[in-house]
C-alpha positions in Angstrom: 334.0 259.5 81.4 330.5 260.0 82.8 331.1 261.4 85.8 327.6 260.3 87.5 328.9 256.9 86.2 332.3 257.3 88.0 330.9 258.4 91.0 328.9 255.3 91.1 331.5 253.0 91.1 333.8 254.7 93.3 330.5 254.5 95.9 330.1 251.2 95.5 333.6 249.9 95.0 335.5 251.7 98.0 332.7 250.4 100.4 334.6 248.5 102.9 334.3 245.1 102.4 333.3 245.0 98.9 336.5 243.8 97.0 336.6 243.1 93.3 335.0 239.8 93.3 331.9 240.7 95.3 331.9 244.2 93.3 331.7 242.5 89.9 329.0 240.5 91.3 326.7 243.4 92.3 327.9 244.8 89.2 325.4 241.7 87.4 322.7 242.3 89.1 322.1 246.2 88.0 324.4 249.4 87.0 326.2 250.6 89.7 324.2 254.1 89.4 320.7 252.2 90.3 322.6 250.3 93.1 323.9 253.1 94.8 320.8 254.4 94.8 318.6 251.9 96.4 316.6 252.0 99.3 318.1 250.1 102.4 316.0 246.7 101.8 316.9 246.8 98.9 320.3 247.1 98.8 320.2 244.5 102.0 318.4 242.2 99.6 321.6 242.2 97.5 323.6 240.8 100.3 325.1 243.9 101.6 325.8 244.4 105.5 324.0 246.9 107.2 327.1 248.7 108.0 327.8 248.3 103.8 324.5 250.0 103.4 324.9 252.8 106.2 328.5 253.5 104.2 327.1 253.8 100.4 324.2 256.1 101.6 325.8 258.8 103.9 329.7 258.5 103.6 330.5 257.4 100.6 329.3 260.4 98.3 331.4 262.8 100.4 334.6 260.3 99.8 333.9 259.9 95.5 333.2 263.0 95.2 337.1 263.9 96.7 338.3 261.3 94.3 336.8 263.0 91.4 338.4 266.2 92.4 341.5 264.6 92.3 341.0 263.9 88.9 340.7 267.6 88.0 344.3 268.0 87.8 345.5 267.4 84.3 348.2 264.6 85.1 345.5 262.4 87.4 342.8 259.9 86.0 340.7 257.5 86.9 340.0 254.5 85.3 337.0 252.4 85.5 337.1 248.7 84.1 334.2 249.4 81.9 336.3 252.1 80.3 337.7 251.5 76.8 341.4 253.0 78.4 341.3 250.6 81.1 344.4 248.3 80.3 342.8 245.2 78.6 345.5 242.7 79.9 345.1 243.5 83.4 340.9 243.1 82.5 341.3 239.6 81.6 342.8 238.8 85.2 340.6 237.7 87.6 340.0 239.9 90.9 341.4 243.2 88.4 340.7 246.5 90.5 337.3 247.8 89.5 338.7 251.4 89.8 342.7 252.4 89.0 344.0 256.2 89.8 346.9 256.6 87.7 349.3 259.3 88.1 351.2 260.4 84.5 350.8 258.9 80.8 347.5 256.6 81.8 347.8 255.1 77.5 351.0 253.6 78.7 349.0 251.3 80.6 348.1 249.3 77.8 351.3 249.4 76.2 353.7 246.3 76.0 355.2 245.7 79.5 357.7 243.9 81.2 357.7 243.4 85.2 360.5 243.4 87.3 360.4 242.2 90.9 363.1 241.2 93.4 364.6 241.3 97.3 364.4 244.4 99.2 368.4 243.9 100.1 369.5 242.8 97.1 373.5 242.7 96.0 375.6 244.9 94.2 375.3 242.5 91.2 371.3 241.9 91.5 370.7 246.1 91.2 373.0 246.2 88.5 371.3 243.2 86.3 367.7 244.8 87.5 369.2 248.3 86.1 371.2 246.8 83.1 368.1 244.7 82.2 365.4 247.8 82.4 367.3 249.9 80.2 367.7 247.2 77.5 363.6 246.0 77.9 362.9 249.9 77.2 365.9 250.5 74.4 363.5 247.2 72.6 360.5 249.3 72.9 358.8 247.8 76.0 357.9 249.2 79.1 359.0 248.2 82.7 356.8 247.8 85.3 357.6 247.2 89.0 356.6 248.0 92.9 358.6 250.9 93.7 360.1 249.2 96.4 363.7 249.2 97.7 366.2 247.2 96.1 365.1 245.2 92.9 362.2 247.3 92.1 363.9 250.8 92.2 367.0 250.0 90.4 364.7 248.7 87.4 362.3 251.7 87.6 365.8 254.2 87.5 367.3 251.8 84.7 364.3 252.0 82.6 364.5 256.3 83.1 368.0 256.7 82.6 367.6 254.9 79.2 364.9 257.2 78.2 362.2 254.6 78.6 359.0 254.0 79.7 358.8 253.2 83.7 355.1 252.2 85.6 355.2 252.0 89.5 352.3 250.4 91.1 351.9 251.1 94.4 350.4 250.0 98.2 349.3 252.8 98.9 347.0 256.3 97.7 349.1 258.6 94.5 349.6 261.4 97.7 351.2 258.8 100.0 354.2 257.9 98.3 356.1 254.8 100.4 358.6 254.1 100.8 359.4 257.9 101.3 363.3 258.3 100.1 361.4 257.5 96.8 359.1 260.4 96.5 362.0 262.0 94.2 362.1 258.8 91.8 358.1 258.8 92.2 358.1 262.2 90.3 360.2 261.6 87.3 358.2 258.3 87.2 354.8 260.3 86.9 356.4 262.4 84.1 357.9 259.8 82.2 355.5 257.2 82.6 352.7 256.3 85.4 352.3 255.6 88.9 349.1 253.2 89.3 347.1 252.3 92.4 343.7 250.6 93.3 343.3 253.0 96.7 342.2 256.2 96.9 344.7 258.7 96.6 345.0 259.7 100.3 345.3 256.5 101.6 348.4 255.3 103.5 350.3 252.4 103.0 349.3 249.5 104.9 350.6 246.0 105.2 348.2 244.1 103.6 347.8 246.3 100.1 351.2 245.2 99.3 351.0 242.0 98.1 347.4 242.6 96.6 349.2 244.9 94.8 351.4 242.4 92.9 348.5 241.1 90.7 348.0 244.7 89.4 352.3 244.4 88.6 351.8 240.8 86.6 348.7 241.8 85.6 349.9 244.5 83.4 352.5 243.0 82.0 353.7 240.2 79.3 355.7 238.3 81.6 357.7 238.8 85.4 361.0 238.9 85.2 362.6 237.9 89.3 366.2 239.1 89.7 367.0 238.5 93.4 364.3 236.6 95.9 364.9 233.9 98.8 363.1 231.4 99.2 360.4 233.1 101.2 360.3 236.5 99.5 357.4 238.5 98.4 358.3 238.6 95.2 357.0 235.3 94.8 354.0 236.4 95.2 354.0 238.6 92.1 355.5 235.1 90.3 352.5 233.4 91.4 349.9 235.8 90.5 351.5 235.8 86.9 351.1 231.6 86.7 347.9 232.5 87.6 347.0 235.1 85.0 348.8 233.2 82.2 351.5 235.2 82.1 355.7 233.8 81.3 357.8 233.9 84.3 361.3 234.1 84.1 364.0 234.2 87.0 367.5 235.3 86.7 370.2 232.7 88.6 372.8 233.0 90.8 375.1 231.7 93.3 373.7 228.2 95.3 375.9 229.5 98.5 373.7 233.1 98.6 369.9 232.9 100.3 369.0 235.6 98.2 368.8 232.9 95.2 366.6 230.8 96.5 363.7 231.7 95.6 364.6 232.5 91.7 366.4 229.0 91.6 362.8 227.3 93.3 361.0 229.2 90.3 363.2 227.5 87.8 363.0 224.4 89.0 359.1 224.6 89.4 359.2 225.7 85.6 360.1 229.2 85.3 362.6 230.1 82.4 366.2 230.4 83.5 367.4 233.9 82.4 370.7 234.8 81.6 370.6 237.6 79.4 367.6 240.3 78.2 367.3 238.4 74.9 366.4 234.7 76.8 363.5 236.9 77.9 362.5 239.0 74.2 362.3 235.4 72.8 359.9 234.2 75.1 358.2 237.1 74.6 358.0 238.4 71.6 354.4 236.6 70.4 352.9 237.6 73.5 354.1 240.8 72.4 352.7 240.6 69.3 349.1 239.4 70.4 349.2 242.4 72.6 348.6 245.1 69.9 347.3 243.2 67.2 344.9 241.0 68.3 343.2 242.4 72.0 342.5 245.6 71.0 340.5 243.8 67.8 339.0 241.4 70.4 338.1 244.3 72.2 336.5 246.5 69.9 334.0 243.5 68.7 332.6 243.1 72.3 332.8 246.6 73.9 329.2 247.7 73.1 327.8 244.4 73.9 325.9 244.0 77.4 323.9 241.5 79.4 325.6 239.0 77.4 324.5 235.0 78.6 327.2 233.7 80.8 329.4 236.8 81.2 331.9 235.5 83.6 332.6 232.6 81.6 333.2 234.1 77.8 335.3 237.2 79.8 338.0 234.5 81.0 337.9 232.7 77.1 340.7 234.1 76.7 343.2 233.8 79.5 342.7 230.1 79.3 343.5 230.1 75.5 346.7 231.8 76.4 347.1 228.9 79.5 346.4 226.5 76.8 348.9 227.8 74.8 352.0 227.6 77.3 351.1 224.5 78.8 351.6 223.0 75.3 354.8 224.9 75.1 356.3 223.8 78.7 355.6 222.0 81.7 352.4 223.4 83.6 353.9 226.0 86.1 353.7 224.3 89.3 354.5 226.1 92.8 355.6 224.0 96.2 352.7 224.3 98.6 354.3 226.9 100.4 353.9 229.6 98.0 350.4 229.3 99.6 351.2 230.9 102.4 352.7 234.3 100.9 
């Protein structure tokens, strides 16, 4: 990596304000090294804030240059979308993080993955399918990918460790700021047996809000999103959602109509999702996803990663999520989600 071209994205793309969308816009007008280093009209001619362009030229060189020192220990990297290790699944998803700080094995990113999400205060039985489950998706080769969370998310990372797997965490919060905090311990064997992701600088705290941004990154990663245990108003509908959205299989495990903490998997499944009842209703599902994974993106990839300024740009990128839509809409029923999913 460049490190004058790092250092101009993390400028540019940690400036409050400018998420991914407006960041991949700036990012058409001119390389992120001239940007940054624009005059003030200039820069206010691109649509920037005054307070935007007070941030890129005084505090924001300060603040990447941190970042990048960060990176200097062996285990840390940063990833910029442009970069040819920069998962190419999660690239195709609209509103991907421009930047990633990864924590651990950053080549498992692009590896086959499987998420699993689910309640906070799960059951007995619901950790015990999320654990069961994880170690079975890694003894098939694949790895799992989850929040970190209490609950669903833990149990599946520990599964997939105690099988000998691969495990990726993506996190709410900076690599240093590890929440919720009795999982700092489960954190560490993460980062040395797989990787712990975020979009936020490392020293950032956890807030409210990153969390369920950070669900795209989850079923952005990944094949498909498996949902163990959710009610009918749990968060991990959101990762659900964001999967629909990316093109991705959704699958929901059922259970009991008398328990709350069903819901939400049995509102997926009647909305479309595939009714799981065992790890290989998933694999089948899978499996040419799976396939088109290693075969075919990093081919795709290689054809078009020296091209630039190509006509139309944000069109060709998202050709090929909407094959894949194409593709499962013939297979099932569009994946439709009750209007209150909107308000997660």
């Amino acid at each position: 990596m460049d490190d004058s071209n790092a250092l101009a994205w993390l400028r540019l793309s940690l400036c409050p304000g400018i998420g991914p969308v407006t960041f991949y816009k700036l990012l058409a007008v001119d390389d992120p090294r001239n940007i940054v280093e624009s005059d003030e009209q200039t820069l206010l001619a691109v649509g920037l804030k005054p307070t935007q362009v007070s941030f890129i030229r005084k505090q924001s060189i300060e603040i990447a240059e941190r970042a990048l020192a960060w990176r200097e220990n062996a285990n840390n990297h940063i990833l910029l979308q442009q970069d040819h290790e920069y998962p190419t699944l999660l690239r195709e998803s609209k509103g991907c993080p421009p930047v990633l700080f990864v924590q651990g094995d950053a080549a498992l990113l692009s590896e086959p993955q499987i998420a699993m999400v689910g309640s906070r205060n799960a059951s007995a039985g619901g950790l015990e399918t999320a654990r069961s489950f994880a170690a079975e998706f890694v003894n098939f080769g694949y790895c799992v990918t989850s929040g970190l969370a209490l609950g669903i998310d833990g149990h599946a990372h520990q599964g997939a460790l105690e099988a000998n797997g691969k495990t990726i965490a993506v996190l709410g919060s900076g690599l240093d700021s590890i929440y919720p905090a009795r999982h700092k311990s489960l954190a560490q064997r993460i980062a040395q047996q797989g990787a712990l992701v975020s979009e936020h600088l490392p020293w950032i705290k956890p807030r409210a809000e990153h969390f369920p941004r950070r669900n795209r990154i989850v079923s952005g990663l990944s094949l498909g999103v498996v949902v163990v245990e959710a009610a009918e108003k749990s968060g991990s509908l959101i990762t659900a959602r964001y999967a629909a959205e990316q093109g991705r299989e959704v699958f929901a495990v059922p259970g009991s109509i008398r328990h709350a903490y069903h819901q939400g998997c049995h509102s997926l499944i009647r909305t479309g999702a595939c009714l799981v009842q065992k790890v290989e209703d998933v694999l089948c599902e899978i499996e040419s996803l799976s396939n088109w994974s290693k075969k075919v993106q990093p081919t795709l990839f290689d054809q078009v990663i020296d091209k630039e300024e190509l006509p139309y740009a944000d069109l060709l990128a998202n050709v090929g999520i909407e094959q894949r839509r194409l593709i499962f809409c013939l297979k099932r029923p569009i994946f439709l989600f009750k209007r209150s999913c909107n308000s997660f």
